[in-house]
N, C-alpha and C positions, 0 to 999 in steps of 0.2 A: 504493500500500500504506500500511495506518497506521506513522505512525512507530514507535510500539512490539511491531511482530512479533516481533521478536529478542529480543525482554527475555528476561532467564531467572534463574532466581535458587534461591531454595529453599521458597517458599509450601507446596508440596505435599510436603517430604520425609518420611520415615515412616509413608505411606498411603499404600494400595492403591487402581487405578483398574482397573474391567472394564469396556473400552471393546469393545462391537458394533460390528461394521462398523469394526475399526480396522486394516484394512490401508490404507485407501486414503479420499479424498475427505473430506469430514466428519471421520468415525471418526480417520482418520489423522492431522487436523490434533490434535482433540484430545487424540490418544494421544501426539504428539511434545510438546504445550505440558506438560504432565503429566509426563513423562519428564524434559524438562528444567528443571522445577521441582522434581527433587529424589525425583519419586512412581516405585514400584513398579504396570508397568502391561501388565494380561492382557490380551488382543485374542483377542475372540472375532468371528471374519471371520462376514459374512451378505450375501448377493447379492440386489439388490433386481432383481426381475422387472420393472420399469418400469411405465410408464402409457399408456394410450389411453382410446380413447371408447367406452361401455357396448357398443354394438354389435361393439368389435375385443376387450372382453376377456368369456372364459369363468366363469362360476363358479367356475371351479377355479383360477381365476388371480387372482380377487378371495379367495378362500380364502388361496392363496400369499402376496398381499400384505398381508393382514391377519396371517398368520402372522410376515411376516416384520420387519413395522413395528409392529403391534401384542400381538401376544401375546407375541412374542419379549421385548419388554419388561414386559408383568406375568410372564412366567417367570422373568426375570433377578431382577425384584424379588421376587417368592415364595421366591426361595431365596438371593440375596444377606440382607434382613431382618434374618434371627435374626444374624446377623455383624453389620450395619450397627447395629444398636439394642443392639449390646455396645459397639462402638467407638467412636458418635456421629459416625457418618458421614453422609453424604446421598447422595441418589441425582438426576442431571441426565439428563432426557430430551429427546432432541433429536425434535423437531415440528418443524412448517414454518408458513410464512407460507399455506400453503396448506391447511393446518390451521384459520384464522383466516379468510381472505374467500377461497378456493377459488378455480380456474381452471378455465379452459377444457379440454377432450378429459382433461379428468383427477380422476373421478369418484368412482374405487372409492383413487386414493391420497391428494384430498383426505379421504373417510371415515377410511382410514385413519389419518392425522395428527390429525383431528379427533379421534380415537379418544384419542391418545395426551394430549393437549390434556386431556381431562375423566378418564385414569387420572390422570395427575401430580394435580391436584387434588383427585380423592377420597381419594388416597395420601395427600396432605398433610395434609387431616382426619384419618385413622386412624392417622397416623403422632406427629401432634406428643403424644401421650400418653409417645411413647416419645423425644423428645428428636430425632427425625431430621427433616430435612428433606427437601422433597421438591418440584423446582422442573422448569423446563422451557425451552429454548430454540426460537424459533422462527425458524428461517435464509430469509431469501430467496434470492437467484440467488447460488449457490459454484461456483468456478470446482472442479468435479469432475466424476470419469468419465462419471457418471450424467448430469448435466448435458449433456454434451459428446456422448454417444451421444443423447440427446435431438433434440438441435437438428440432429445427423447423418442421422439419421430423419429430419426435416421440410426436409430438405434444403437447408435456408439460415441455416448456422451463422454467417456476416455480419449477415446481417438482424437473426438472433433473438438476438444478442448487441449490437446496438445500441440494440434496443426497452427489451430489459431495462436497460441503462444509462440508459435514457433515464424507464424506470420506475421510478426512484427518488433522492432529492435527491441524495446524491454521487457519481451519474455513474456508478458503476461493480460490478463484479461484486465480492465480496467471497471472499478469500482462506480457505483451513480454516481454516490457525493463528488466524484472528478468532475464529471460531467456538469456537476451543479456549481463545483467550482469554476468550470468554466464560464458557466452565464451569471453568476454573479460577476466576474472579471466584464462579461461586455457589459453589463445592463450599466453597472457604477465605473470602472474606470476607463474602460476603453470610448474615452468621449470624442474621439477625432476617427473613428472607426466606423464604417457603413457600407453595407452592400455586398460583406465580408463573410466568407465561410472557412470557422476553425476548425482545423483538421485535429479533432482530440483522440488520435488513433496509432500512438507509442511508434509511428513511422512508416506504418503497415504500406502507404503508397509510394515509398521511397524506393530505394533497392531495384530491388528484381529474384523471384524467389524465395526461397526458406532463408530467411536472416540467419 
């Protein structure tokens, strides 16, 4: 784990965070780093339908996930906005590494993330008139439910947790609260920063092959 998981302090006290998906995994990591920085934090829960390969998913299940990864988030922004460009807040979407150079049996959720990849940056053109910003994280392998049901399906949660450690320079799966440390980092101090997608994935896109 990084040394500074724990850290907590007051970066974020006096603002509002509406963290999707913040029961659990992702969501949850950055709904606690938020919380105990001091911030007031909504969690609005969203169940992601997972991924397979074009043949195992339906139309309506490519519909679902795009609903659920991608629109869901220009909805939150269409109606969070007129609040955020009063208060001078910004808004952090969480993408994926998968979003960036795509995988394998997972077709319609790299779209999806890709999706989210080219909203955050159109937003951050139409937005910076209005003083907000508008950034984006890209997580590689988090040790969450999603995750874990994943590799339960493929039925060799050993394996495919060693591969992944092995695919990327620090060896290992990365924690939520990283994750939330990350968007705490844009939401508070990355104030000259917009349109930007943080690659929080220990290098995984660098190299070439088994690190």
């Amino acid at each position: 784990m990084a040394d500074n998981q724990d850290r907590s302090g007051c970066r974020f006290s006096d603002k509002v965070a509406i963290v999707t998906g913040g029961c659990c995994g992702i969501g949850r990591g950055c709904a606690d780093i938020l919380a105990e920085n001091g911030g007031t934090v909504v969690i609005l829960d969203i169940n992601d339908p997972g991924v397979g390969c074009i043949d195992d998913i339906s139309v309506e299940n490519f519909k679902e996930l795009l609903n659920i990864n991608l629109i869901a988030n220009f909805t939150a922004s269409k109606y969070a906005l007129p609040y955020i460009r009063k208060t001078g807040g910004s808004i952090v979407n969480i993408a994926s590494i998968s979003g960036v150079i795509a995988n394998a049996a997972s077709p319609t959720y790299c779209a999806s993330k890709g999706g989210v990849i080219s909203l955050t940056k159109a937003l951050a053109i139409d937005e910076a008139k209005h003083g907000v910003r508008v950034n984006a994280i890209a997580p590689g392998p988090v040790n969450t439910p999603m995750l874990n049901n994943v590799m339960k399906k493929a039925g060799d949660v050993e394996g495919i947790t060693k591969a992944m450690k092995e695919s990327n320079h620090l060896k290992r799966i990365a924690d939520p609260r990283e994750i939330g440390q990350a968007c705490l980092f844009l939401a508070v101090d990355a104030t000259f920063t917009t349109g930007e997608v943080l690659m929080c994935t220990a290098g995984n896109e660098i190299g070439y092959g088994v690190k």
